[in-house]
C-alpha positions in Angstrom: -9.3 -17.4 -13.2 -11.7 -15.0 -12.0 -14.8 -16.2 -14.0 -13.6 -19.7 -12.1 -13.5 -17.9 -8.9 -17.1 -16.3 -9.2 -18.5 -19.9 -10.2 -17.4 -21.4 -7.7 -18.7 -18.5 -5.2 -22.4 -19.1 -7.0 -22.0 -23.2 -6.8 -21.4 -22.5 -3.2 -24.4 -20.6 -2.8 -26.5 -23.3 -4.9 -25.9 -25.9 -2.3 -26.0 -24.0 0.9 -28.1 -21.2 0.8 -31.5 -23.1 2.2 -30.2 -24.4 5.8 -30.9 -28.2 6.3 -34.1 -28.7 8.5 -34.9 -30.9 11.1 -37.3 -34.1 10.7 -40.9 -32.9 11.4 -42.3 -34.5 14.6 -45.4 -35.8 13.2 -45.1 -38.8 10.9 -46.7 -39.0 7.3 -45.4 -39.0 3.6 -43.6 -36.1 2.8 -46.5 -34.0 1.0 -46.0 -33.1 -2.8 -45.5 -29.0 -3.9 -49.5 -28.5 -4.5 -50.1 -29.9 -0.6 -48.4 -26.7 1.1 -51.8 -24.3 -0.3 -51.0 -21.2 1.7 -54.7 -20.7 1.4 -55.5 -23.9 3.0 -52.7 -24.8 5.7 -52.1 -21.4 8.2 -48.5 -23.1 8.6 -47.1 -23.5 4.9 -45.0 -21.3 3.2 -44.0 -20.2 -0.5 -41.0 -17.5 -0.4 -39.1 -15.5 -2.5 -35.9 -14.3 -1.2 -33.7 -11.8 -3.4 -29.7 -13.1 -3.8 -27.6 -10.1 -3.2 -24.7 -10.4 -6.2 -21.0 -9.9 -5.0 -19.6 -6.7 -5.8 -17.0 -6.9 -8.3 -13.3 -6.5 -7.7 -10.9 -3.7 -7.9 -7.6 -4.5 -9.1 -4.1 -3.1 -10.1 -3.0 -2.3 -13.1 -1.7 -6.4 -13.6 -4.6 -7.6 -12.5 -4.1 -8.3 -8.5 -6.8 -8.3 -6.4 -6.7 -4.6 -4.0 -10.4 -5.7 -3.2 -12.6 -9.0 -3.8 -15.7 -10.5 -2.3 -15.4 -13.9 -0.7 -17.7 -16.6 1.2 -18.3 -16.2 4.6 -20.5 -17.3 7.1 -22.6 -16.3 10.0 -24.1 -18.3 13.0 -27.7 -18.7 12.8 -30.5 -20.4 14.9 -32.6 -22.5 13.2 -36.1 -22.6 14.6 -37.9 -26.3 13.6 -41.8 -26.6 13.0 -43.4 -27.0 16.6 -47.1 -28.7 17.2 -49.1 -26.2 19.6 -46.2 -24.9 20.9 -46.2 -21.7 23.6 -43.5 -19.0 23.9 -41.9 -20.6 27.4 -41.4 -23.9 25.4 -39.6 -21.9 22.2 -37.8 -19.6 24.5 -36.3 -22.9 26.2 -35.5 -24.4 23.5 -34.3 -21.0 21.8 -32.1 -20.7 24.9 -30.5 -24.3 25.1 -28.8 -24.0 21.6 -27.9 -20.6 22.4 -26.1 -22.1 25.2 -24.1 -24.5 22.6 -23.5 -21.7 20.1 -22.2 -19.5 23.1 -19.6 -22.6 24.0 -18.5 -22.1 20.2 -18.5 -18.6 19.5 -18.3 -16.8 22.8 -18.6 -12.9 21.4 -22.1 -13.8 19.5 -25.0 -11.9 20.5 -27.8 -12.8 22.7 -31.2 -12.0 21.1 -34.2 -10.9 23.6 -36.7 -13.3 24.6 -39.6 -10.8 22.8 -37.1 -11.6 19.4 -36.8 -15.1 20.1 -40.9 -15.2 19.9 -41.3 -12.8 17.4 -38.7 -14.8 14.7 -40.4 -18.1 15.3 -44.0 -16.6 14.9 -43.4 -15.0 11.7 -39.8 -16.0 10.6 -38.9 -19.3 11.1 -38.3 -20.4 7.8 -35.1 -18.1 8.2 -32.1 -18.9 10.1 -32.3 -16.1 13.1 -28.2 -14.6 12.4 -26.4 -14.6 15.8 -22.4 -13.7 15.0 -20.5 -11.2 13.0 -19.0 -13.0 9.8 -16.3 -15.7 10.0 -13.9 -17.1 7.8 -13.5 -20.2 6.3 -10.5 -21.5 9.0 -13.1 -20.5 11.9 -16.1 -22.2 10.1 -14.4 -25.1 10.0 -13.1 -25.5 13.7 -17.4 -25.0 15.0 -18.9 -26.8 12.3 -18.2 -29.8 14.6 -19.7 -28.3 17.4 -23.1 -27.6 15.7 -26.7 -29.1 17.2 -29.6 -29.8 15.3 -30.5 -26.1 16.0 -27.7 -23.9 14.9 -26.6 -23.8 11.2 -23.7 -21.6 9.2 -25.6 -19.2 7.1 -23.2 -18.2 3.6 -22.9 -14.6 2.8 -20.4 -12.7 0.4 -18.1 -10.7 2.1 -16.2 -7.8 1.4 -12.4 -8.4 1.9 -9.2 -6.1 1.4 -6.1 -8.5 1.0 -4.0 -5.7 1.7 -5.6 -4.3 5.1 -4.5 -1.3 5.0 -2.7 -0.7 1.9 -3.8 2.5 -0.1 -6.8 2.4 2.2 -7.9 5.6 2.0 -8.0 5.6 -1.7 -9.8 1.8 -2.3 -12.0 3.1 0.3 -14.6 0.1 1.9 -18.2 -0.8 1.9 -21.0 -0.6 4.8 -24.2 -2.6 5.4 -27.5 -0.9 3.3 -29.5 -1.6 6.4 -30.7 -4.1 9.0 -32.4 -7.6 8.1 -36.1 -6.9 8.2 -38.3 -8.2 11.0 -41.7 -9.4 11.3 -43.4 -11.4 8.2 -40.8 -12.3 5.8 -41.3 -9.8 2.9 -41.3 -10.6 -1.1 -37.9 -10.4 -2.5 -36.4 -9.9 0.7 -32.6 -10.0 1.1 -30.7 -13.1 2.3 -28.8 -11.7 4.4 -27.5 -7.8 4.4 -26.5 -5.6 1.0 -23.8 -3.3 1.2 -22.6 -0.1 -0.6 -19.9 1.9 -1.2 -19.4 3.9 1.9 -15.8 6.1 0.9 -13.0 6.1 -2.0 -13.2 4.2 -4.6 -16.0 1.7 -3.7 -18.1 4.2 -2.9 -17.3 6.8 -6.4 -17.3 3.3 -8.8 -20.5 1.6 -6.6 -22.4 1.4 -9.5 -19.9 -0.3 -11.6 -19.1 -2.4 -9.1 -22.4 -3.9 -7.2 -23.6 -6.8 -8.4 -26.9 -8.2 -9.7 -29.4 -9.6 -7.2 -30.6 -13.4 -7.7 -33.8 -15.0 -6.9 -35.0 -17.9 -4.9 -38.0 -19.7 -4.1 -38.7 -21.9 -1.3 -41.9 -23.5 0.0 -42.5 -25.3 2.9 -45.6 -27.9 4.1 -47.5 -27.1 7.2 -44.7 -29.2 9.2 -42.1 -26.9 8.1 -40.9 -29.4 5.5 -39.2 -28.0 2.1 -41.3 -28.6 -0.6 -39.5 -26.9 -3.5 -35.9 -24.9 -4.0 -35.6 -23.3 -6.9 -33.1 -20.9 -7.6 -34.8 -18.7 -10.0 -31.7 -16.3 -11.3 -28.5 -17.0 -10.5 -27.1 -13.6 -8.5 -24.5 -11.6 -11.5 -21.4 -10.1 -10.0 -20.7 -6.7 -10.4 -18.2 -5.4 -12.8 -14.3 -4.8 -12.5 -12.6 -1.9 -11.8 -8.6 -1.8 -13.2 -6.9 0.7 -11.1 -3.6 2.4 -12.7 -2.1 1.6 -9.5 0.9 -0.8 -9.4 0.4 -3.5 -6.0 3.8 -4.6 -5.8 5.3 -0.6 -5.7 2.6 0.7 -3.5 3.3 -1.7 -0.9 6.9 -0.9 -1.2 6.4 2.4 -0.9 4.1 2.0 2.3 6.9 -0.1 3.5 9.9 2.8 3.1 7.2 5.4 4.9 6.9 3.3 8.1 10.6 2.3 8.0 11.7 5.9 7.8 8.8 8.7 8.5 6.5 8.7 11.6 4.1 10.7 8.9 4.0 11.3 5.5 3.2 10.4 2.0 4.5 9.4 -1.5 3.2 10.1 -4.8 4.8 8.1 -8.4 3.4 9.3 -11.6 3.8 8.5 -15.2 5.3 11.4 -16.5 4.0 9.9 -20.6 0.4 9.0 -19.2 -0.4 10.5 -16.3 -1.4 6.9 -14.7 -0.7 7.5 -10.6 1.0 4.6 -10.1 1.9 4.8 -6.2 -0.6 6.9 -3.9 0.6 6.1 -0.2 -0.4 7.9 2.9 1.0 7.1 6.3 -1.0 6.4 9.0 -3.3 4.1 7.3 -5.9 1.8 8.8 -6.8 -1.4 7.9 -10.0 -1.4 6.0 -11.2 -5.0 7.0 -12.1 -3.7 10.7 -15.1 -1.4 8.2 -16.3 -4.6 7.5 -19.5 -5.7 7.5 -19.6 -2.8 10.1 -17.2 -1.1 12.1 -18.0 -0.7 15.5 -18.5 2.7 17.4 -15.9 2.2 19.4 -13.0 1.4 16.9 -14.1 4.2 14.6 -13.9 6.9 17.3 -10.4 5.4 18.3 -9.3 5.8 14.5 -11.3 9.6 14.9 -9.4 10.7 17.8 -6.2 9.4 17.4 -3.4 12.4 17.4 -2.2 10.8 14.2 -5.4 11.0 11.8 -4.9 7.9 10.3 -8.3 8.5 8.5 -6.5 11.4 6.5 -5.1 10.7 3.2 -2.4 12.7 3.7 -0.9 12.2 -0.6 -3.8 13.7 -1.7 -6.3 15.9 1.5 -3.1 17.4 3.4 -2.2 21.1 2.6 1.1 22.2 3.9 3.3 24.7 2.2 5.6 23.7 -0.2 8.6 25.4 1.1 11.9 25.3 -1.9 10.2 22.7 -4.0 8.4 25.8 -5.4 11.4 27.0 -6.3 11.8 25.8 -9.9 8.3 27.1 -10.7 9.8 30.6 -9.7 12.9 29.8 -11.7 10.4 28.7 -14.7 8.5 32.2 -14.9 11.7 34.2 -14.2 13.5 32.6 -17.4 10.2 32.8 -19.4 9.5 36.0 -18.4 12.7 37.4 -19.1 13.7 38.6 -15.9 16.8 36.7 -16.1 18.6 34.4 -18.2 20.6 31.2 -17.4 23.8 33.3 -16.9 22.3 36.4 -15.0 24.2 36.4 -11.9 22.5 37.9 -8.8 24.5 38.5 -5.4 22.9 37.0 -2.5 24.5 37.8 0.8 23.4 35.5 4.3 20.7 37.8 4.7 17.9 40.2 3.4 16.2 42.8 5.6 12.4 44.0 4.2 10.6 46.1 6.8 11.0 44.9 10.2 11.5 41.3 8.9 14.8 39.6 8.1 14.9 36.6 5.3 17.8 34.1 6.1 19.5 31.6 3.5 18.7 28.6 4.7 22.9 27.9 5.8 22.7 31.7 6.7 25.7 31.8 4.7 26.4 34.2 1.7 26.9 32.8 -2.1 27.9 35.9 -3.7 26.9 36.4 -7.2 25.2 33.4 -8.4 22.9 31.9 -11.9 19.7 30.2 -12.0 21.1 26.5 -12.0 23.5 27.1 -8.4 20.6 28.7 -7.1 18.4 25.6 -7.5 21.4 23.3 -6.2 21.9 25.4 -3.3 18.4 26.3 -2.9 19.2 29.2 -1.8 16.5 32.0 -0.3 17.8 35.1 -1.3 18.2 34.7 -5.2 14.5 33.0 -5.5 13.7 36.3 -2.9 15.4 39.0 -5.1 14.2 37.6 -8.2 10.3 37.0 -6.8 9.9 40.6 -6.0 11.7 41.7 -9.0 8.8 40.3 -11.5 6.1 40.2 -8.8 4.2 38.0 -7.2 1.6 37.6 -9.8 4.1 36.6 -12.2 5.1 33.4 -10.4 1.6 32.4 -9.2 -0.2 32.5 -12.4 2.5 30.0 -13.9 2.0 27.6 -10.6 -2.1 28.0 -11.9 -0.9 26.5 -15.0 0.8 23.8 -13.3 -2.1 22.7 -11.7 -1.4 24.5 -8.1 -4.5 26.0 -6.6 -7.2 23.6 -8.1 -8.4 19.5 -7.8 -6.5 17.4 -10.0 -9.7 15.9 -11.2 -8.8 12.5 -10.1 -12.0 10.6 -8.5 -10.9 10.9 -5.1 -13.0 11.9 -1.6 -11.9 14.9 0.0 -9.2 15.9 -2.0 -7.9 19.6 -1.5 -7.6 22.3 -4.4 -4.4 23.7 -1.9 -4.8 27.8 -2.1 -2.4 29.8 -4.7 -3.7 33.8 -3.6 -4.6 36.3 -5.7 -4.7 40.2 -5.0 -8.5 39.3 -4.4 -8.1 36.7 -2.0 -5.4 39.0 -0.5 -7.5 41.6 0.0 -10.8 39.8 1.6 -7.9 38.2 4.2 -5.8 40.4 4.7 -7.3 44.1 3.8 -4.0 44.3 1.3 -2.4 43.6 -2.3 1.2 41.9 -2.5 3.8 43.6 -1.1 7.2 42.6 -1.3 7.3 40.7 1.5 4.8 38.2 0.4 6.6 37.8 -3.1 9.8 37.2 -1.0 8.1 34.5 1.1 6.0 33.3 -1.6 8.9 32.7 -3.7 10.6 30.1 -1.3 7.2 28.4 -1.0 6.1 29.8 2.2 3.4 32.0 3.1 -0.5 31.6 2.3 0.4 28.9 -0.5 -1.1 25.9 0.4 -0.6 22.2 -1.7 -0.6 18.6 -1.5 2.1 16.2 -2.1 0.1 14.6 -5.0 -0.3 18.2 -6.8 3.6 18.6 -6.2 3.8 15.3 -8.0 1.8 16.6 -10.7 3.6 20.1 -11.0 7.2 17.5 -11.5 5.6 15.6 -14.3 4.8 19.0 -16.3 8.5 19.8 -15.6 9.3 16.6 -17.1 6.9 16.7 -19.8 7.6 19.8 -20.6 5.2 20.9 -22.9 2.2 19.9 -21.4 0.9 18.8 -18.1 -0.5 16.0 -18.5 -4.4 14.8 -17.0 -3.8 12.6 -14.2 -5.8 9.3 -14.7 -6.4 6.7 -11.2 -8.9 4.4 -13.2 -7.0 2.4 -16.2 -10.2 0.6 -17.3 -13.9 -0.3 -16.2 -14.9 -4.1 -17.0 -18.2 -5.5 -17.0 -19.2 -8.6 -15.6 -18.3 -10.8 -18.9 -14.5 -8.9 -18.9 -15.3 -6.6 -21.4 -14.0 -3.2 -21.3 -16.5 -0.9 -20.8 -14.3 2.5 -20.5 -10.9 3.1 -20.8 -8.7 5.7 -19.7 -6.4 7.5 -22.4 -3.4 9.7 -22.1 -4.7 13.8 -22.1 -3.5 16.7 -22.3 -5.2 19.2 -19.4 -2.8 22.3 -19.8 -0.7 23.8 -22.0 2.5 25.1 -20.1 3.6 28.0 -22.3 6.7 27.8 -20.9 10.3 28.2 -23.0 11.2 24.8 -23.7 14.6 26.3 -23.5 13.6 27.5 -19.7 12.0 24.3 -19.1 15.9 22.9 -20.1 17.5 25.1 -17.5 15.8 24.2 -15.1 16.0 20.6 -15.1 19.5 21.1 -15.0 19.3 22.5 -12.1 17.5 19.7 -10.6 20.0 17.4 -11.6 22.8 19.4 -9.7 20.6 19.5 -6.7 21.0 15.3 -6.6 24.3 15.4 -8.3 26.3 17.9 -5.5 23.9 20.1 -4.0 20.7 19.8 -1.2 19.7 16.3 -2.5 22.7 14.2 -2.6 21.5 11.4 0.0 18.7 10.9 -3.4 21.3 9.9 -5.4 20.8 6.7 -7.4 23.2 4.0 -9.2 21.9 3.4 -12.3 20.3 6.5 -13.4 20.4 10.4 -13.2 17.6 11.8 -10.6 16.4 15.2 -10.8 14.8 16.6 -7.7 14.3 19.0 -5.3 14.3 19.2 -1.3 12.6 21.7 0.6 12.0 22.6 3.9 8.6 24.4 5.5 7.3 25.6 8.7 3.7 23.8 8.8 1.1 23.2 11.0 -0.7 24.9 14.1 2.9 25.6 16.3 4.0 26.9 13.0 6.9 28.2 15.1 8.1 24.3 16.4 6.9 22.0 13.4 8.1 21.6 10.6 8.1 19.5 7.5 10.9 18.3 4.9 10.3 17.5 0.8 11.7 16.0 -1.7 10.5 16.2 -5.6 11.6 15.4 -9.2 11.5 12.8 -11.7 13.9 10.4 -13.7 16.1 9.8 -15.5 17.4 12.8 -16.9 17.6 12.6 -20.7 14.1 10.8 -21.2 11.9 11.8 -18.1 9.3 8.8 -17.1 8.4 9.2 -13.3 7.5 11.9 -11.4 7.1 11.9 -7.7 6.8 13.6 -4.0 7.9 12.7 -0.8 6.8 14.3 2.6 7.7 13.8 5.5 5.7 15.5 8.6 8.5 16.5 11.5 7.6 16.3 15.4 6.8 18.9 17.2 10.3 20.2 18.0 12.2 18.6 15.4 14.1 20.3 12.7 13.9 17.8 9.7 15.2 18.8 6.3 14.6 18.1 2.6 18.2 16.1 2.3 18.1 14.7 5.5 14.5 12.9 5.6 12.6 12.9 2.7 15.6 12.5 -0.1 16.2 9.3 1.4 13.0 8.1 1.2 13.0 8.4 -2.2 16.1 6.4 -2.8 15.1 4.3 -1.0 12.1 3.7 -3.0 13.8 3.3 -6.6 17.1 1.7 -5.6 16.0 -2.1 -4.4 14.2 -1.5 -7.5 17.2 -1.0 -9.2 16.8 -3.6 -12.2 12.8 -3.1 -12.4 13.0 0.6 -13.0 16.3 0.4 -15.3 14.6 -1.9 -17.7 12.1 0.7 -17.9 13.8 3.8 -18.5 16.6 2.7 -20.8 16.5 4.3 -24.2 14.6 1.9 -26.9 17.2 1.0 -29.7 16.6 2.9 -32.6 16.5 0.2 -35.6 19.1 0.4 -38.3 17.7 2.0 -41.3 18.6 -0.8 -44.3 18.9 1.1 -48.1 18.8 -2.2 -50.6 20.7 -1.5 -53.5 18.7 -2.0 -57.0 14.9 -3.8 -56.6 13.8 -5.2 -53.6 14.2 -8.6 -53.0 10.8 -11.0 -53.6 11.8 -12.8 -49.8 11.0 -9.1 -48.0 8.2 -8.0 -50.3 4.4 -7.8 -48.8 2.6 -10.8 -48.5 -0.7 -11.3 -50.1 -3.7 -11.3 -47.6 -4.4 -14.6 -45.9 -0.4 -15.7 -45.8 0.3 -17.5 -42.6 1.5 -14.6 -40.0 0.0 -11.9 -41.5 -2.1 -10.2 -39.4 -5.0 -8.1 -41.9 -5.9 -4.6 -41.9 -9.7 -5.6 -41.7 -9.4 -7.3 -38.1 -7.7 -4.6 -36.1 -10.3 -2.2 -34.8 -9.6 1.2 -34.7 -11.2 3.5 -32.8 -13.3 6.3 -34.2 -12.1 9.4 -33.0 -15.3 10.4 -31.8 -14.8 7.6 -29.1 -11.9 8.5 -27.5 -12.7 11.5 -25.1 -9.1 12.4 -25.2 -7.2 15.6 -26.6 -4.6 15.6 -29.2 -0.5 15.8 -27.5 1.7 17.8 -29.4 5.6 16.7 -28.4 7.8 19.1 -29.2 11.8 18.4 -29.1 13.6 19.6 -26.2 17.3 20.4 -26.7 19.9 18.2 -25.6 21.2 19.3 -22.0 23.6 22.0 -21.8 27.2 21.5 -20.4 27.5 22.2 -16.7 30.3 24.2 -15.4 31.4 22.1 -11.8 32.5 25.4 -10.6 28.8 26.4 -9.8 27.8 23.7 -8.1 28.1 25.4 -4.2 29.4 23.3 -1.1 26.5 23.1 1.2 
């Protein structure tokens, strides 16, 4: 379909791209290629003009299109041949199809009388482009309408289907410069080139522009065309496979403008580390970029309270309030410091200094293990235990979760977050740790900074749990012709070094916070959610705003998503982890219901079949060359030396423990 679809674009351009002229005012025989001398005859012409190609696509991972390039067309004036003519009588005769093109595209711009002149001196052989590029359903309502004069000029066109959907990852394209002026130039442009200008089509421009074709024109001394010959068809550019999934991401914009004012939401593949939902909202709609976006609009989008402009998945840095809590509860059960049955008292409240540290209900558990803390999510047992081992401790195990740095991921502007260091403390804040800051540190608040798509990241090494897996955006890089060119493979990028044994506790945990604890409203009818909320004080009135999470993965037994929700409180508002951002989530996955269950059931293991004495000739190998067998000699394998991948090592996880009910606190 698509080599159809670029075909046709090129036939287009074959039949259209030379303007029709007008009758010459002199009579005569129409001269022959060898009369229009450019040596003899002051008024002929032989051009070359350069073909911009059409950039190439990027898709999802199915195949739909996220961006495309499409005929459009522009306005032009087309200036005839005049005998001894002056500027007033070109100007007035400029201006009176002006006056027609006005009647039938009322925003187009008026050139100056000094341009007017100056094209039909040196650049009449070329349409003289008037309007902003319309579509086919507008080009077909003035084509009507057109004098002798004016002519539709076909250009490609950068277009977004989506408008604004994961716009500030897909990025959009700008205009390499103006059209040149004065005597037409060799290998001049047809009309203007773009470029990648942010996201995607600006990190993958590259791959993704297309070749430039060739065309040569020449024109008798009456303005007549003599010869078109398109040289070299223009190539398009190549196709860039995104690991994204269309038809989730757009379900997941949908939940974030149903139910959060701001926010974002992050799906991962806990197996591959394809992100396979990156939404951000406010978005904007990247079709307004295109073939330029005006100064006005783009210091609207600038100024506007909401930064739309701001990828909030993967540029925002807030604090990750209690969903840092099971990396605390990781490195305390690692470490030693406790074990799943240590019980640790935690009243309401805890005074350090002249500061007081609250549980979030303010109400006391009494002694309590590692799983009911994580259900409860309760302050003072992540408090106690933080500045038991140190903040150190817990920090260097969020390093190895990927907190603190880029996740590699070929995105613009994305944030590393900030995990401190005594260094970092001491250049800020003249100080090491003190146990204050492991307390605050420990419930995710503090100087720790981090993005939804990092918390996302974090979940899938809890899921994983052995490795954390390297986060891939790009699924494959196609050519022209469709062949693959690169291709993403599953990596490891760190080894956890965490207790698989901790890494078990833990995710219990998480499955009482969904099951009867902080994240019920997440809860989901066909399959056991892990997750959990959390609840931060963010942003410049740190004091009044306020932010709400909810993280995890699914299902249970066999993790294969991870994700992150966020959702950005007003000024004022006291949102929580259960109340807003759980219920995002669910929202998500449950109209999904039969999409996602097919995918995360367990694959039947096949029966293992011992014959009984020899085996029978019907199920013995078939000779090469039988019908249906496919041979060993026409599967390539890849050498290993092409696969810039690392070797996973799985290890078994034990079965989940039994939960005692009688832990899980009311809320």
């Amino acid at each position: 379909m698509r080599v159809f679809i670029v075909t046709l674009l090129l036939a287009t351009f074959s039949l259209v791209v030379s303007p029709a002229r007008e009758a010459a005012p002199t009579g005569g025989a129409v001269g022959s290629a060898g009369d229009g001398s450019i040596f003899t005859r002051k008024d002929a012409r032989a051009i070359t003009l350069s073909i911009p190609g059409p950039r190439g696509p990027i898709l999802d991972r199915n195949g739909l299109p996220l961006a495309q390039s499409r005929v459009a067309w522009q306005l032009g004036l087309q200036f005839r041949q005049f005998e001894k003519a002056d500027r007033e009588f070109v100007i007035k005769w400029a201006r009176g199809h002006l006056q027609t093109a006005k009647s039938l595209v009322p925003e187009l711009r008026e050139p100056a009388d000094d341009e007017l002149w100056n094209h039909y001196r040196e650049r009449r052989w070329l349409p003289l482009l008037l309007s902003s590029h319309m579509g086919e359903e507008r080009k077909k309502s003035i084509e009507g309408g057109l004098s002798r004069g004016l002519v539709l000029h076909p250009v490609y066109q950068r277009y977004y289907p989506e408008g604004d959907l994961a716009a500030h990852v897909i990025g959009y394209t700008g205009s390499v410069g103006k059209l040149p002026t004065g005597p037409i130039n060799f290998n001049e442009p047809l009309w203007e080139e773009s470029e990648g200008r942010a996201g995607f089509e600006y990190l993958f421009n590259r791959e993704l522009l297309g070749q430039a074709g060739m065309k040569r024109l020449l024109y008798d001394e009456h303005g007549r065309e003599l010869l078109s010959d398109q040289v070299k068809r223009p190539r398009p550019g190549g196709a860039l496979v995104t690991t994204l999934n269309l038809e989730w991401q757009r379900h997941a914009e949908s939940v974030l403008k149903e139910k959060a004012r701001r926010g974002a939401f992050v799906l991962i593949d806990v197996n591959t580390g394809e992100v396979l939902v990156m939404a951000s909202r406010p978005s904007f709609d990247l079709n307004r970029f295109i073939p330029g976006v005006g100064s006005e609009h783009y210091e609207a989008l600038r100024s506007d309270p909401a930064t739309p402009l701001f990828g909030r998945a993967f540029q925002s840095k807030y604090p990750p309030g209690s969903c840092f809590k099971p990396i605390v509860a990781l490195s305390a059960l690692n470490e030693g410091e406790v074990d799943e049955d240590t019980a640790i008292d935690c009243p309401g409240s805890l005074t350090l200094g002249n500061h007081t540290f609250h549980n979030h209900n303010k109400r006391a558990a009494g002694p309590i293990s590692v799983r009911s803390a994580l259900a409860s999510s309760n302050n003072i047992w992540f408090g106690k235990v933080g500045m038991s081992m140190g903040a150190n401790a817990f920090l260097n195990t969020a390093r190895r979760f990927g907190f603190g740095e880029k996740t590699g991921l070929p995105l613009i502007g994305e944030t590393p977050g900030l995990v401190p260091t005594n260094d970092w403390m001491l250049a800020v804040h003249k100080r090491r740790f003190k146990d204050g800051d492991a307390f605050n540190l420990s419930i995710g608040q503090g100087s720790l900074e981090v993005s939804p798509l990092q918390v996302a990241q974090a979940m899938a090494g809890i899921a994983n749990g052995g490795v954390l897996p390297k986060l891939h955006l790009i699924h494959q890089v196609q050519d022209p012709y469709g062949r693959v060119v690169k291709q993403a493979m599953p990596e490891r990028r760190n080894w956890l070094g965490v207790d698989p044994h901790a890494i078990e506790v833990v995710r219990e945990g998480m499955k009482m916070v969904v099951a009867g604890g902080t994240g019920r409203s997440a809860g989901l009818s066909f399959t056991e959610l892990c997750g959990k909320t959390g609840t931060a004080q963010w942003g410049p009135e740190s004091k009044s705003q306020r932010l709400a999470w909810f993280a995890g993965f699914l299902p249970f037994d066999e993790p294969r998503f991870a994700f992150a929700a966020v959702y950005e409180g007003r000024p004022g508002e006291r949102p929580s982890g259960g109340k807003n951002a759980a219920p995002i989530v669910r929202a998500f996955f449950e109209p999904l219901k039969k999409e996602f269950k097919d995918i995360v059931a367990p694959v039947p293991k096949a029966l293992e079949i011992v014959p009984e004495g020899p085996v029978p000739a019907a199920v013995e190998v078939m000779e090469e060359g039988d019908e249906g067998v496919l041979r060993a000699q026409e599967v390539e394998i890849l050498d290993a030396d092409d696969i810039s991948t690392s070797d996973v090592m799985v290890e078994e996880i034990p079965r989940a423990l039994p939960v005692d009910p009688d832990e899980i606190p009311e809320e």
